[in-house]
C-alpha positions as CSV (number, residue, x, y, z in Angstrom):
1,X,-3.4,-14.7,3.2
2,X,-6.8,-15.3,4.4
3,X,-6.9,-11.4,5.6
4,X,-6.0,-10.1,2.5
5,X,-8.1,-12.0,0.4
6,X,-11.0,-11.2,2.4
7,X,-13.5,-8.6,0.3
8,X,-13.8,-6.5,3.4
9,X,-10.1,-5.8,3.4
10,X,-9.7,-2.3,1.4
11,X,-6.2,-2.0,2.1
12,X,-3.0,-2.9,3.8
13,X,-0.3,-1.1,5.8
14,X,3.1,-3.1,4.8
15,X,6.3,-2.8,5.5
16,X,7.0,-3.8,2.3
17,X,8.7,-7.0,2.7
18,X,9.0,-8.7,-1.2
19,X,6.2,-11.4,0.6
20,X,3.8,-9.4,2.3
21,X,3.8,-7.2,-1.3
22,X,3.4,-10.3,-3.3
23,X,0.6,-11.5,-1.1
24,X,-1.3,-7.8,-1.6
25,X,-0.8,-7.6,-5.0
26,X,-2.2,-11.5,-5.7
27,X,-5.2,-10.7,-3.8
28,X,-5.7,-6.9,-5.3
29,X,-5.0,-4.7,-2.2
30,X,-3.9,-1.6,-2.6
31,X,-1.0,-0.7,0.3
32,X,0.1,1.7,2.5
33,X,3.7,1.6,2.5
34,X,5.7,1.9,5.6
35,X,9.3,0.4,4.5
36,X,11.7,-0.1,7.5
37,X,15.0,-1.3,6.3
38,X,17.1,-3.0,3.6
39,X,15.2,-4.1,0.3
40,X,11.9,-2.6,2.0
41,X,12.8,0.7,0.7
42,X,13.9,-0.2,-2.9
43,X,10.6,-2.8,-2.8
44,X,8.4,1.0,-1.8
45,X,9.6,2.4,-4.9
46,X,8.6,-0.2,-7.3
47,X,5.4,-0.7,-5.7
48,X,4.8,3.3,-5.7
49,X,6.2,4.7,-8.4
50,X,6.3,2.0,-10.8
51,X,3.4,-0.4,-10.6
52,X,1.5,2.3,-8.6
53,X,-0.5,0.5,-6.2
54,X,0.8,1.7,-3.2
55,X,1.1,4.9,-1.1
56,X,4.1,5.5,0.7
57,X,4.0,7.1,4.5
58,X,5.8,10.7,4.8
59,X,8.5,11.0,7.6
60,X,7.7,14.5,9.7
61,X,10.9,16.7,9.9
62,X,11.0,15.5,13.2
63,X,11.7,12.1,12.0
64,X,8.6,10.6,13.3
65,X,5.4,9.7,10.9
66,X,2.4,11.3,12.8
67,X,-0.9,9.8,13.5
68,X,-2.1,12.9,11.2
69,X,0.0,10.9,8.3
70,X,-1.5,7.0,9.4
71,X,-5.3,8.8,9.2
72,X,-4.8,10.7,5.8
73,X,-3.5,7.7,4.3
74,X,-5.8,5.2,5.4
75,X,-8.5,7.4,4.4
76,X,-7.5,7.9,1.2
77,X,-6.9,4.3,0.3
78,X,-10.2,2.6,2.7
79,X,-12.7,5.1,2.1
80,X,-11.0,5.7,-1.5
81,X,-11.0,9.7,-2.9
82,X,-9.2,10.1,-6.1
83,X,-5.8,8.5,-5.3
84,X,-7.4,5.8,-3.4
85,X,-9.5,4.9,-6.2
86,X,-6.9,5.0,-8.5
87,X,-4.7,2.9,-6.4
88,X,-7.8,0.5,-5.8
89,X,-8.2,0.3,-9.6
90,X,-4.7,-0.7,-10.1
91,X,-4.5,-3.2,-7.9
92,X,-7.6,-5.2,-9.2
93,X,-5.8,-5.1,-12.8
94,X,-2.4,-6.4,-11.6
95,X,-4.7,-8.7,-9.8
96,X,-6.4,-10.5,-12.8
97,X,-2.9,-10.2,-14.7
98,X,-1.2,-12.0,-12.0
């Protein structure tokens, strides 16, 4: 907890365990999404596509997320282009709501 509410923190890679998103979401941090198994996955697409403050990692046909994948996405949400910002800007409202 004392990571994530750190102001230096500008994002966090998850594997979207219900904890680990509450934890993000309290302290404003936008995620990178990286769900593994079980209620991870379902947890990703409420976090993604419904509160929106969260990216979700692309599995390569081979079945394997590339570094390629890791680098665009922490990019986009650290050094924040347009869907990092957003995401950024999302997570500071569901921040003051929560």
């Amino acid at each position: 907890m004392k990571v994530l509410s750190h102001k230096a923190t500008g994002g966090f890679m998850t594997h979207c365990g219900w904890n680990s998103a509450l934890e993000s979401l309290v302290n404003g941090v936008p995620m990178i999404a990286w769900p593994l198994y079980a209620e991870q996955k379902m947890n990703v697409v409420l976090l993604a596509e419904d509160l929106k403050v969260a990216v979700r990692v692309r599995v390569g046909e081979s079945g394997v997320i590339g570094r390629e994948e890791i680098a665009r996405l922490v990019r986009s949400v650290i050094e924040g282009d347009q869907e990092g910002m957003r995401l950024r800007r999302r997570a500071e409202e569901l921040k003051e709501a929560a």
